[in-house]
C-alpha positions as CSV (number, residue, x, y, z in Angstrom):
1,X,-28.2,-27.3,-11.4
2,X,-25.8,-27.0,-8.9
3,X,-24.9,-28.1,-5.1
4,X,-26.0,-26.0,-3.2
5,X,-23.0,-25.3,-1.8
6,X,-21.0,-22.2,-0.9
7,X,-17.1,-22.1,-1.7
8,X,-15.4,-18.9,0.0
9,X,-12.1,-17.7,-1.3
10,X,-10.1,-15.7,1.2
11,X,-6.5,-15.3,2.8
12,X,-5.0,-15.8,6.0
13,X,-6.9,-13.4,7.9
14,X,-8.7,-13.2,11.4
15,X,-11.9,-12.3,9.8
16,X,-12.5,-15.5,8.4
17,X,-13.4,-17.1,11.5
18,X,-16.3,-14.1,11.3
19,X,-17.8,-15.3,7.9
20,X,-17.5,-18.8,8.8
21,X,-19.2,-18.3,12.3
22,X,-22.3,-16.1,10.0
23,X,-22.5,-18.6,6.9
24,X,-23.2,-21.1,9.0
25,X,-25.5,-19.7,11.0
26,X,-27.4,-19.3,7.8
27,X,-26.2,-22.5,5.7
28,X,-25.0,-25.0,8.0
29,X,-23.0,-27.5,6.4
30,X,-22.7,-26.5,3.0
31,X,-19.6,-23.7,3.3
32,X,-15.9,-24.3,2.0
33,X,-13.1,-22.4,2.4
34,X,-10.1,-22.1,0.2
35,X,-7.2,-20.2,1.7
36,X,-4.4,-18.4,-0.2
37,X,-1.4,-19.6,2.4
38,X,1.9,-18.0,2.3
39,X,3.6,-17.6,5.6
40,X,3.7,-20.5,8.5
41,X,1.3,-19.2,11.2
42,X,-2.6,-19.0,10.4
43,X,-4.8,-16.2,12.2
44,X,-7.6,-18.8,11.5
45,X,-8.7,-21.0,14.7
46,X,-11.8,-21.8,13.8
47,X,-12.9,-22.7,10.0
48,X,-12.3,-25.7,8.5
49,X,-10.0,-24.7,4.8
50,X,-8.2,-25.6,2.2
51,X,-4.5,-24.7,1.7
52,X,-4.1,-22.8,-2.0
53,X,-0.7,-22.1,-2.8
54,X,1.0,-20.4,-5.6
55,X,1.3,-23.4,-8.2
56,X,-2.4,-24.1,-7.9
57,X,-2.9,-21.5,-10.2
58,X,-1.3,-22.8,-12.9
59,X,-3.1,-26.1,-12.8
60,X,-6.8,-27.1,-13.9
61,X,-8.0,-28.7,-10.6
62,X,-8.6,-26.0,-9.1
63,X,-10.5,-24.4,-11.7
64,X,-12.9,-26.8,-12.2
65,X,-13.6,-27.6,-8.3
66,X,-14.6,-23.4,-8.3
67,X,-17.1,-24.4,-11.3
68,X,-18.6,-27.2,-9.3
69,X,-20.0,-24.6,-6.5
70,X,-23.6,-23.0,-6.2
71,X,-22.0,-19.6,-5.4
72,X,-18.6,-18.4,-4.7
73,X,-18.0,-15.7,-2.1
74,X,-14.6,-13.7,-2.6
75,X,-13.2,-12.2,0.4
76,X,-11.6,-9.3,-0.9
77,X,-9.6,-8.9,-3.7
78,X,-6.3,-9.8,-2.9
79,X,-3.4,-9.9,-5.9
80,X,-3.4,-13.8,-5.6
81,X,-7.3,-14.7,-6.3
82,X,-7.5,-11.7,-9.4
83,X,-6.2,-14.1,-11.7
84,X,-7.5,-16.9,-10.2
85,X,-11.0,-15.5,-11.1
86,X,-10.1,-14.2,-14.5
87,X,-9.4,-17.8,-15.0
88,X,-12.5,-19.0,-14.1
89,X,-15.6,-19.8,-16.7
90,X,-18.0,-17.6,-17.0
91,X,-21.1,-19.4,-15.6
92,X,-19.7,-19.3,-12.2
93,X,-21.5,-16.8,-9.8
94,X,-19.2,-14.5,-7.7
95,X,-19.9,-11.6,-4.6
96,X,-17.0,-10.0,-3.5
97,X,-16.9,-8.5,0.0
98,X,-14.2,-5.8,0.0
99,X,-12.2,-5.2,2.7
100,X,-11.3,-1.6,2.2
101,X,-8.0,-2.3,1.0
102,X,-9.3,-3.8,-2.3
103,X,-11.0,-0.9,-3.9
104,X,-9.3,2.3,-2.1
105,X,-7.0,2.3,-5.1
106,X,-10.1,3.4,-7.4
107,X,-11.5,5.7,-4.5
108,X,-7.7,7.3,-3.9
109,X,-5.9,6.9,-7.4
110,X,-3.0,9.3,-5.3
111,X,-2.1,7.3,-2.1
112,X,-0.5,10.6,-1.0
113,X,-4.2,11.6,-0.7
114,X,-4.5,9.9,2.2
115,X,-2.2,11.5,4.3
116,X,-2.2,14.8,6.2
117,X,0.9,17.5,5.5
118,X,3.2,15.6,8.5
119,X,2.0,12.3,7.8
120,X,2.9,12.7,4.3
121,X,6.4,14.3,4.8
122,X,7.4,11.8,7.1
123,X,6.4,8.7,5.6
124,X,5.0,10.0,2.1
125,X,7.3,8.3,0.0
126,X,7.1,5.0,-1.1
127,X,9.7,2.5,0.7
128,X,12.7,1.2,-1.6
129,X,12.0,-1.8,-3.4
130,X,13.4,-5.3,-1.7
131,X,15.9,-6.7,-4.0
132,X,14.5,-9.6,-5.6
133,X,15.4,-13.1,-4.4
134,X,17.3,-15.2,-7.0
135,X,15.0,-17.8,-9.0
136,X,16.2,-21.4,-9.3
137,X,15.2,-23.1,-12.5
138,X,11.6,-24.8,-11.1
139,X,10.7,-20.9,-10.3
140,X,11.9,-19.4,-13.4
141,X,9.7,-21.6,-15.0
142,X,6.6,-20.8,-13.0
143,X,7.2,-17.2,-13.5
144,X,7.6,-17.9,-17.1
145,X,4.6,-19.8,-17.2
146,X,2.5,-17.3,-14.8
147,X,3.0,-14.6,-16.9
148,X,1.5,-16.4,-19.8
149,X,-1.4,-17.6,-18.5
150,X,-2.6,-15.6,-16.2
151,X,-4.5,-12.0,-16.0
152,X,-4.1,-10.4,-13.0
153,X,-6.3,-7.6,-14.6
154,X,-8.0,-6.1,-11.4
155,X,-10.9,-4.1,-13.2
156,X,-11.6,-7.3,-15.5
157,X,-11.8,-9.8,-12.5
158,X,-14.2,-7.0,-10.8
159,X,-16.4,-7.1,-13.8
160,X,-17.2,-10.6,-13.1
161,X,-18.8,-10.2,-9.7
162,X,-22.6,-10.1,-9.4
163,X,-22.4,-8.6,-6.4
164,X,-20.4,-6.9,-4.3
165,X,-20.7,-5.0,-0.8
166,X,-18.5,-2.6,1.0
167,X,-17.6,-2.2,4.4
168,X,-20.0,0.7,4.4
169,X,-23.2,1.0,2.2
170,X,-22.3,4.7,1.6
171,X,-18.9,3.9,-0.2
172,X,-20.9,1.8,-2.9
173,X,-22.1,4.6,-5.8
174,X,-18.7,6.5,-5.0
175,X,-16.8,3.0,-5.7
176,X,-19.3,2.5,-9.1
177,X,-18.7,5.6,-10.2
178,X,-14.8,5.5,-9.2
179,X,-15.1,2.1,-11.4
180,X,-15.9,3.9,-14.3
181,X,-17.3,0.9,-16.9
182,X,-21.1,-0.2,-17.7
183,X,-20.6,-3.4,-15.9
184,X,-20.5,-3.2,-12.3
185,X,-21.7,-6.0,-9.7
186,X,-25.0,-5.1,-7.7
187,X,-24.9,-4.0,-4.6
188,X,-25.4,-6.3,-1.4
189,X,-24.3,-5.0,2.3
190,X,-23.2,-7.8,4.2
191,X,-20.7,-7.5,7.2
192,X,-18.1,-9.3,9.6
193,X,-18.6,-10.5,13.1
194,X,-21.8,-9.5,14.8
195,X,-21.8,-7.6,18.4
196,X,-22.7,-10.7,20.3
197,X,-20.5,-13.3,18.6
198,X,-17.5,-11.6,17.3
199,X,-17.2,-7.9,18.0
200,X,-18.5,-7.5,21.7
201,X,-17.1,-10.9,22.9
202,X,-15.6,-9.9,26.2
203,X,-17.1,-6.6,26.2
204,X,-21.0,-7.0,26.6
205,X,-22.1,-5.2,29.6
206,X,-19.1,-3.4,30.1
207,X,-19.1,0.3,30.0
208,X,-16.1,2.9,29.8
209,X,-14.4,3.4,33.1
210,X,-12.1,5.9,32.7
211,X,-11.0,9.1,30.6
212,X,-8.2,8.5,28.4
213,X,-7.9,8.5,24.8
214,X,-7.8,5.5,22.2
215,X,-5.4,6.8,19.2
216,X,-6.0,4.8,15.9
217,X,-6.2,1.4,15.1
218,X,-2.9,-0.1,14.0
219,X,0.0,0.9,13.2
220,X,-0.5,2.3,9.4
221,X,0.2,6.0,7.9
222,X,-3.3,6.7,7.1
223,X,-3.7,6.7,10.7
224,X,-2.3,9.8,10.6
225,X,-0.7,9.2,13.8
226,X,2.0,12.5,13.5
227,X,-0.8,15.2,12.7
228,X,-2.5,14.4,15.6
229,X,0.3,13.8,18.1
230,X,1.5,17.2,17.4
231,X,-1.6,19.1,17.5
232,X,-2.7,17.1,21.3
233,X,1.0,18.5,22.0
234,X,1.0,22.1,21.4
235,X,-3.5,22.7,21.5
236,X,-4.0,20.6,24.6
237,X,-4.0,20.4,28.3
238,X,-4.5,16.2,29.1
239,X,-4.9,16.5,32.7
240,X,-3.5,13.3,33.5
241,X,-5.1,11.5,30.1
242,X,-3.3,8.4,29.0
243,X,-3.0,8.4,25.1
244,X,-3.5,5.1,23.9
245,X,-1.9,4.1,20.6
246,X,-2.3,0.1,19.6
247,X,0.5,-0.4,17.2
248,X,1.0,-4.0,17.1
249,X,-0.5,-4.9,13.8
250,X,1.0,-3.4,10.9
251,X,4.2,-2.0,9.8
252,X,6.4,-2.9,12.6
253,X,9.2,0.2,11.3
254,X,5.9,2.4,11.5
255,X,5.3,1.7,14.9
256,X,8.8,2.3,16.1
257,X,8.7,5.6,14.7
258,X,5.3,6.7,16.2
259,X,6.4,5.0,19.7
260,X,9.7,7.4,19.2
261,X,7.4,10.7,18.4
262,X,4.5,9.9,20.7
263,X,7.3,9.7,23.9
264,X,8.9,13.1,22.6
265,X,6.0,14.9,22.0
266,X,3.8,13.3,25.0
267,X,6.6,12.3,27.2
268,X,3.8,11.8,30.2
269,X,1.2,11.1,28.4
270,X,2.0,8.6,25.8
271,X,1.0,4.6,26.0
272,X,2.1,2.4,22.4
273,X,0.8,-0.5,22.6
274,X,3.7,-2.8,20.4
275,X,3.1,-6.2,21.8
276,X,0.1,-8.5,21.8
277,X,-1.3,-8.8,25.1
278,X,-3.9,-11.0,27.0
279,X,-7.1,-10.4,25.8
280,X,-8.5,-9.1,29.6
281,X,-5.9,-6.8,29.9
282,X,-6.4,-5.0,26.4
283,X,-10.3,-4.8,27.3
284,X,-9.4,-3.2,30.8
285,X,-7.2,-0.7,28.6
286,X,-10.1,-0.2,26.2
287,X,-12.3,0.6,28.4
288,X,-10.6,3.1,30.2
289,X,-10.7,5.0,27.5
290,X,-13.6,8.0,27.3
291,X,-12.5,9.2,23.8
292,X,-11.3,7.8,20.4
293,X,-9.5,9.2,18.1
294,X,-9.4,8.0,14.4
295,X,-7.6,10.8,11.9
296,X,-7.7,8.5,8.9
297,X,-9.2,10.2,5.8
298,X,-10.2,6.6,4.6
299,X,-12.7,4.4,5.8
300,X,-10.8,1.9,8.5
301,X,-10.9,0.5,11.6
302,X,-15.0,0.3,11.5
303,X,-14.9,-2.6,14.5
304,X,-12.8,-0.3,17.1
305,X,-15.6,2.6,16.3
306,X,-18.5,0.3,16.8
307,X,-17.0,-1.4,20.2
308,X,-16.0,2.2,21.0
309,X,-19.5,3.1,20.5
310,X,-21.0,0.4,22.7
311,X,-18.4,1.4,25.9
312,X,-20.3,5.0,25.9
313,X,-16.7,6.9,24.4
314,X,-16.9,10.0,22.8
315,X,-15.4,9.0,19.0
316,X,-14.1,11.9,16.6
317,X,-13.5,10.7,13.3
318,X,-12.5,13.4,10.2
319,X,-15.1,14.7,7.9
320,X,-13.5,13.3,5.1
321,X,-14.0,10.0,5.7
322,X,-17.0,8.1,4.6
323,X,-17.6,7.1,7.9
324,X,-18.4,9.9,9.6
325,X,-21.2,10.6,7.0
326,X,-22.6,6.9,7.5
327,X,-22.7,6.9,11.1
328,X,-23.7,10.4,11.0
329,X,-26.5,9.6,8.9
330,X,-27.5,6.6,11.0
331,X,-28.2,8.8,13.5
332,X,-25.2,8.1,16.2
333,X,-23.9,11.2,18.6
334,X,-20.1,11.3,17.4
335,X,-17.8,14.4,16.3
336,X,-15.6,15.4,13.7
337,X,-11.8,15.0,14.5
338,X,-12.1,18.8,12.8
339,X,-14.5,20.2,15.5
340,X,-11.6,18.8,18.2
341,X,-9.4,21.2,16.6
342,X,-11.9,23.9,17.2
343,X,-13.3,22.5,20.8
344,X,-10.2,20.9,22.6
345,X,-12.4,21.5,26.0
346,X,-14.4,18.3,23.9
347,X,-11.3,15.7,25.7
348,X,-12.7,17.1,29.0
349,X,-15.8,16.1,28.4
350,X,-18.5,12.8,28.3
351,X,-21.5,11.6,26.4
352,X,-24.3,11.8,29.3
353,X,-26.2,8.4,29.7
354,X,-29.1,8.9,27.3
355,X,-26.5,9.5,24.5
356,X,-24.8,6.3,25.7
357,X,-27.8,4.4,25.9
358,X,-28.7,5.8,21.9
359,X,-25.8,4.9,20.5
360,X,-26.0,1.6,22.1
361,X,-29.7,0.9,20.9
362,X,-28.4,1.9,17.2
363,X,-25.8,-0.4,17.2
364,X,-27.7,-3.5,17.6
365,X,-30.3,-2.0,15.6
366,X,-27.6,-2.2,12.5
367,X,-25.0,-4.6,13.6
368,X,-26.8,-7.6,15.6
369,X,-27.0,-11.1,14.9
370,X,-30.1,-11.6,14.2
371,X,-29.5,-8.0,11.6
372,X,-26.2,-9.8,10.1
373,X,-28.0,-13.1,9.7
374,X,-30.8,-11.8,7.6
375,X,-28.3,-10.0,5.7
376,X,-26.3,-13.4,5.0
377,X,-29.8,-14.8,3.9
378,X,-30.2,-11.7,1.5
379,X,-26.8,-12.4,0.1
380,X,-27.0,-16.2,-0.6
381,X,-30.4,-15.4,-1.7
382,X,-30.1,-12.5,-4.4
383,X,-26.8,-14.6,-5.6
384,X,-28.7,-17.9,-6.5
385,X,-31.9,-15.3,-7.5
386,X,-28.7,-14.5,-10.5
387,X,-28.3,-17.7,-11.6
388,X,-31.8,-18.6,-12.8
């Protein structure tokens, strides 16, 4: 029998402070967090960790303080934990919460899939490789010894999980059958931050003030940043609009790029958001927008649809991406990024109040606390359900 305790493996990312805040709504007290660390500044304020580093791997502490848990909860799949988990006995009860990133390479095999025909000529190819820094002897020897012992095997660490949820329920058979093998973890849904603690924090009550237009989400190709800037450039008439682009998280060579093209192609209309800025002033920017814009064929950026959502905008998303099905299917008034194309008179244009109102009543009907904390229950639940 084990301890009843939860051990969370995860990297130095914001959303940690999400599944901290939700496990311990749930399980109070009995949640650890190990932390894959390698850069100087943490975006974690507010769990509690443990530092993993590099070398850890190669040791048997950390091997056997995994074993010790109840249940282990992987927060996505990063390179790092793969062997870690290979490594791991097989007694020891994993979920894995994928992050999008983790599993898009089974979903899009051809990363050039995920761009559209100016995206793609632009910044289609892969970026030269970085020279590799020079190894001193105590890191030759952990390379030497890392390759021996460890499996990074992606699909063999995956077959370990006895659960797993995506970001949206709808990706789950198309990831299992993407997968390919027999053995494939259940399926689970479980998400990040709930509207009143994490995602609406600073917006609740707040409705959409204005009529400009939020592009994307950060600054990453499948954004598809160029397809749309162009086609807003020659199809459109803004009328004074303000096109929003945040581009300070993610590939800061990206963003200069897309700040260059949006200025040329919109040179009155264009606002690139490159630096961080105080949290008030973003949500006054936010929430003058009336539209969103998100010409990704993947699934991203799920938390600026929802807030989005709640502010009463009108969000276009492509037809391709497994989003628009899911939230079409939920039952939320939202357009294709495709119909746009068709309807540009759609940029002039509002959700009237009861629309508004729906969307809003959906979204806590799906993404509340009280919905996420259940679903946290169902998790720790079906995972311990596994072991006996």
């Amino acid at each position: 029998m084990k301890n009843g305790r939860i051990l969370h493996l995860a990297i130095n990312e914001k959303f940690i402070d999400h599944a901290y805040i939700s496990f311990e709504n749930v399980a109070p007290g009995l949640n650890d967090f190990f932390i894959f660390f390698d850069e100087y500044h943490s975006y974690i304020k507010q769990t509690p960790y443990t530092t993993v580093r590099y070398r850890d791997r190669l040791g048997f502490a950390l091997y056997q303080k995994i074993a010790s848990y109840d249940l282990v909860v992987v927060h996505s799949l990063h390179p790092f934990w793969l062997s870690v988990i290979n490594g791991c006995r097989q007694d020891v009860t994993f979920v894995w919460v994928g992050w999008g990133y983790d599993y898009y390479d089974l979903l899009y095999p051809d990363k050039q899939a995920l761009l559209l025909p100016l995206t793609a000529q632009q910044f289609g190819q892969p970026a030269p490789k970085s020279p590799q820094k020079k190894r001193h002897l105590p890191g030759l020897l952990r390379h030497w010894l890392e390759k021996i012992r460890l499996n990074p095997d992606k699909k063999a660490a995956i077959a370990k999980m006895a659960l797993f949820s995506p970001v949206l329920p709808n990706e789950y058979p198309l990831i299992k059958a993407a997968f390919g093998a027999k053995q494939f973890p259940a399926a689970v849904q479980w998400n990040y931050g709930s509207l009143e603690e994490v995602l609406l924090k600073g917006f609740i009550d707040r409705q959409m003030s204005g009529q400009n237009i939020l592009l994307g989400n950060s600054a990453s190709a499948s954004c598809n940043h160029l397809d749309i800037l162009d086609w807003l450039a020659s199809s459109t008439s803004l009328q004074g609009q303000q096109v929003i682009c945040p581009l300070s998280y993610g590939d800061t060579a990206y963003a200069s790029a897309i700040k260059t093209a949006g200025q040329q192609l919109l040179p009155a209309n264009f606002l690139p958001l490159t630096d961080f800025m105080p949290l008030q002033q973003y949500l006054d920017l936010v929430s003058s927008c009336s539209h969103l814009i998100m010409n990704h064929v993947r699934q991203q950026g799920v938390g600026n649809i929802l807030i989005m959502l709640y502010l009463g905008a009108m969000v276009f998303l492509r037809e391709e991406n497994p989003c628009y099905d899911y939230f079409r299917q939920q039952g939320f008034v939202l357009y294709s990024v495709q119909q746009l194309q068709q309807q540009p008179g759609l940029l002039q244009q509002q959700l009237n109040p009861e629309q508004q109102q729906h969307n809003r009543q959906l979204l806590f009907g799906i993404w509340s606390k009280q919905v996420l904390d259940a679903r946290t229950a169902d998790l720790i639940q079906k995972a311990r359900a596994l072991r006996h």
